[in-house]
C-alpha positions, -999 to +999 in steps of 0.1 A: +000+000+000+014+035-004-005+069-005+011+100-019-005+122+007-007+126+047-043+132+035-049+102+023-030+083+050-048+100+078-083+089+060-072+056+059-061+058+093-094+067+106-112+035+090-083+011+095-093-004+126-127-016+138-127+009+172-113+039+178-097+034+206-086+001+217-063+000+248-039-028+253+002-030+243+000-064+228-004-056+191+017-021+191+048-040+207+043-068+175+050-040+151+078-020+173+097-048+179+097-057+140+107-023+135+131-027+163+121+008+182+114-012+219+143+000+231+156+033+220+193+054+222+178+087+236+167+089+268+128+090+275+104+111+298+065+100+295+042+123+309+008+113+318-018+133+338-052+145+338-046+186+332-011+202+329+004+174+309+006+193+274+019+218+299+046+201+315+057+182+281+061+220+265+085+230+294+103+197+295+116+202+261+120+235+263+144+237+294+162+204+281+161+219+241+182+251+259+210+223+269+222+222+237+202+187+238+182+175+202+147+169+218+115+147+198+084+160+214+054+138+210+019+150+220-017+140+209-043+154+197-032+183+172-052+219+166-044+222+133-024+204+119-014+163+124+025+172+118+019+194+154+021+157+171+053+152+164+083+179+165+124+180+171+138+214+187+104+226+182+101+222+149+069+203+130+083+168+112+073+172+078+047+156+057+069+137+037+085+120+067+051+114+083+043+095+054+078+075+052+072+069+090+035+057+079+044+032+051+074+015+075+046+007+096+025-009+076+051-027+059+056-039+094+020-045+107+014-077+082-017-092+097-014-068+127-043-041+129-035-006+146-057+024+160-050+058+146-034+065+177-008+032+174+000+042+142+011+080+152+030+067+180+049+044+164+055+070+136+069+097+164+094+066+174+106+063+138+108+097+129+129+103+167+155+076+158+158+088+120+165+118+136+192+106+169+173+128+190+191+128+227+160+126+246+122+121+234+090+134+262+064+116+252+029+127+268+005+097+273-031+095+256-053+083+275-044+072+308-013+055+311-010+013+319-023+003+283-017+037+262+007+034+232+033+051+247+037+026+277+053+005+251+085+021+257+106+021+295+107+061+305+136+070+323+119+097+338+079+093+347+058+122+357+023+123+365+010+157+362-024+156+383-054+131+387-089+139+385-124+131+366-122+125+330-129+096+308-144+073+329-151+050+307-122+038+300-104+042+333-128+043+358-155+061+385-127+076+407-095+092+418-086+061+434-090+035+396-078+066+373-048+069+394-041+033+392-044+036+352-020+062+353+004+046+378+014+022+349+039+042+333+065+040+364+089+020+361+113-003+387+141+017+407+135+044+382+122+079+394+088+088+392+076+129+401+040+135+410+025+166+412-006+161+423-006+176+459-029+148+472-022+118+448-045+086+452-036+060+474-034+036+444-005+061+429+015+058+457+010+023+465+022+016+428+050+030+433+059+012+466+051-025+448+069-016+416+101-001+440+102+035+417+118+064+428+090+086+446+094+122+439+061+143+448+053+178+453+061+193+485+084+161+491+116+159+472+105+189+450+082+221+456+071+254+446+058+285+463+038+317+447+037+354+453+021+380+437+047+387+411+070+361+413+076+321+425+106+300+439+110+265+431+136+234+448+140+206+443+166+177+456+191+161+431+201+126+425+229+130+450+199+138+475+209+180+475+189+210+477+186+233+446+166+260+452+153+291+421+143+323+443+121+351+426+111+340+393+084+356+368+053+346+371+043+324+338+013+317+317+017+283+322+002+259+354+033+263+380+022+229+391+037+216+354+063+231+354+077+231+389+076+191+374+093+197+345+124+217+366+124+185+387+126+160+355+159+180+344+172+177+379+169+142+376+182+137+345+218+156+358+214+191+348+212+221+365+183+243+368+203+275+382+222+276+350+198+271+326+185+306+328+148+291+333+130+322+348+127+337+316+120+309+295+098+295+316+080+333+319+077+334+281+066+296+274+033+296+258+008+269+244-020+269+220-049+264+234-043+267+273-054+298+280-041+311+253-048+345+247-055+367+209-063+398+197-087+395+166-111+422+153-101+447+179-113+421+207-097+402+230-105+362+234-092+333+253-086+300+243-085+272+267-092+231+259-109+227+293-130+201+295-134+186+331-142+198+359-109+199+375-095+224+342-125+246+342-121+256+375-086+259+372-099+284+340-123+305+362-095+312+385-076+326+357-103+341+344-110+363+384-070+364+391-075+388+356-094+415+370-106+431+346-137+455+340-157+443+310-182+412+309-174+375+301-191+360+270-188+322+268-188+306+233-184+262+242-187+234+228-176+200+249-179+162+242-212+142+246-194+117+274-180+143+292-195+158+330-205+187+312-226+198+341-198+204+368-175+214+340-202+249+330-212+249+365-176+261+378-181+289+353-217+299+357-207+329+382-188+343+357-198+339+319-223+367+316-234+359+281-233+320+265-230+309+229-236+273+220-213+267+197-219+232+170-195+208+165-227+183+148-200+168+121-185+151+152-208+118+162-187+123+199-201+164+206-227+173+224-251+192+207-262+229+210-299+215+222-278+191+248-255+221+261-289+242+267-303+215+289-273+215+311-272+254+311-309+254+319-307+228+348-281+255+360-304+283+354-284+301+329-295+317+298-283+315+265-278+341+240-268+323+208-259+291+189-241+280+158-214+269+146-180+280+164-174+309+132-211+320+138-205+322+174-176+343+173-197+366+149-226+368+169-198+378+197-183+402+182-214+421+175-221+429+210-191+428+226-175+460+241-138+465+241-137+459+275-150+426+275-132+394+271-149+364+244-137+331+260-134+298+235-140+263+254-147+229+259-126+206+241-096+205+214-123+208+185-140+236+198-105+259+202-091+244+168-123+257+151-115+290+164-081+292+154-091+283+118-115+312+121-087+334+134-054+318+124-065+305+088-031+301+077-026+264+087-045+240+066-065+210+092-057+180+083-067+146+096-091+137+129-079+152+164-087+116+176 
């Protein structure tokens, strides 16, 4: 088989296999070890995580990137563009090595059948080795025990935070999601949590597997002001290092007070990275990410839990700012959508329902009304994310802030509508 497009690989992608998503290492570790990428030259961080994981990956590889280190970044799902999933030094593979990475697969695969997912995966290992990148941070999927990435032995693990979110495939509770995500530790290697109050199953994991425990406020912490946060954090050889008066970034501190303590770990030095500013100036699409478009001002966040959108509504309050809040969302069918608006409710003052009926998984506009009338809120408008941000615009004052959530689709809609420049290409599965 060969295809002369990404296009046309990513189409066939989304039929190849009979489910979407179909958890288990089994088949994926077939194909790597054909392709002989189990067991790779660079060293490896896997980040896994409810929130903060896109977060942490993006500061990981920026602080290790400023080394002088060649760094593969894998990260799932894309805004615009698939080739966003996969970068070296920051820089998109291209489509033409997608593709190469693609047909190596399937050369590989003979009567093995992978997800979408799988095959992306395995494509990001190719394309890494092609490239003898020193160290790859791979952020896990979904979960952690049976995602893709778990195919490969981290040398670093980090679990970013644990809450609510795709219970159907992991589980009712703090207590079974952390277990999923406990899976990616590995024996007498170090594992960072940041999740203040981790589950009991995390830590227990870690105890019956023998990993090196690293949590917040533990072996590693962080502390915020006004204007500025410290960080420390103890080395391998057990001593303190310790970053006094740093900017304030845009970025969850909780991330990347992780991501300083991955480095440490790995032998490098945060006081001489220069980290304060990088870390100050470290944005990424789509968390809280803020634009100017039409004279307005609009926030972008891929909140979609409960746990991120109240997270979001504290940034929203810690802005201070005198205009109104108008909400345009648009959020899976199978997520809590309920707790997730209700967190919000106190400050949205107007709501847009925005349409994302293309997409068997959304919730639609008639769905999002019910849950916004069981919370006694009103909405203004509906349509599709474009519309909304029309309809926006036309009563906004310049004062106000327009904020874009709910889910990866809903905020990649809006940067096609803002940021046309980048063509879409391929599912966001």
């Amino acid at each position: 088989m060969q295809f002369s497009s990404l296009n046309e690989w990513l189409g066939w992608l989304e039929t190849c296999h009979p489910q979407e998503i179909d958890l288990g290492l089994e088949r994926i570790r077939v194909v790597a070890r054909a392709l002989q990428l189990l067991n790779p030259t660079a060293r490896v961080v896997t980040v896994g995580g409810t929130n903060g994981k896109g977060s942490c990956v993006a500061a990981t590889a920026a602080l290790l990137q400023s080394t002088g280190l060649r760094v593969g970044v894998y990260t799932s799902p894309h805004l615009l563009h698939y080739c966003e999933r996969i970068c070296v030094n920051g820089v998109k593979a291209t489509e033409a090595e997608v593709c190469e990475a693609f047909e190596k697969i399937y050369l590989a695969c003979g009567s093995v059948s992978l997800t979408y997912f799988e095959f992306g995966t395995l494509a990001a290992l190719e394309i890494f080795r092609s490239r003898q990148v020193d160290v790859m941070v791979l952020e896990v999927g979904l979960g952690g025990r049976l995602d893709a990435v778990n195919i490969i032995d981290p040398d670093v693990a980090v679990i970013t935070s644990i809450d609510l979110d795709h219970q159907d495939w992991l589980g009712n509770d703090r207590e079974s999601i952390g277990q999923e995500k406990a899976g990616i530790m590995r024996s007498h290697r170090p594992v960072i949590c940041a999740d203040p109050m981790p589950p009991k199953t995390v830590v227990a994991t870690a105890q019956h597997v023998s990993a090196q425990w690293h949590g917040v406020n533990e072996t590693f912490g962080f502390s915020a002001e006004q204007a500025c946060w410290d960080w420390w954090g103890l080395n391998p050889a057990g001593q303190r290092i310790e970053l006094r008066g740093l900017p304030l970034p845009a970025l969850p501190l909780p991330s990347l007070a992780a991501a300083l303590q991955v480095i440490n770990l790995l032998g490098l030095d945060p006081g001489k990275i220069g980290c304060g500013k990088l870390l100050a100036h470290l944005e990424l699409p789509g968390r809280f990410q803020q634009l100017h478009y039409q004279n307005h001002h609009f926030i972008l966040d891929v909140a979609h839990n409960p746990a991120a959108t109240q997270y979001l509504a504290r940034r929203l309050q810690a802005q201070n700012f005198s205009g109104r809040i108008i909400g345009i969302v648009a959020m899976m069918a199978d997520k809590d959508r309920s707790n997730s608006l209700g967190n919000l409710t106190h400050l949205i003052n107007a709501w847009y329902l925005a349409d994302l009926s293309w997409l068997p998984r959304a919730a639609t506009p008639d769905q999002l009304a019910q849950d916004l009338q069981q919370l006694t809120v009103p909405v203004v408008g509906r349509g599709t994310v474009a519309e909304c941000i029309e309809q926006a615009l036309a009563v906004a004052q310049a004062e106000d802030r327009i904020v874009i959530f709910g889910s990866f689709y809903t905020v990649a809609a809006a940067l096609a509508v803002m940021q046309p420049s980048e063509t879409e290409q391929g599912s966001q599965q």
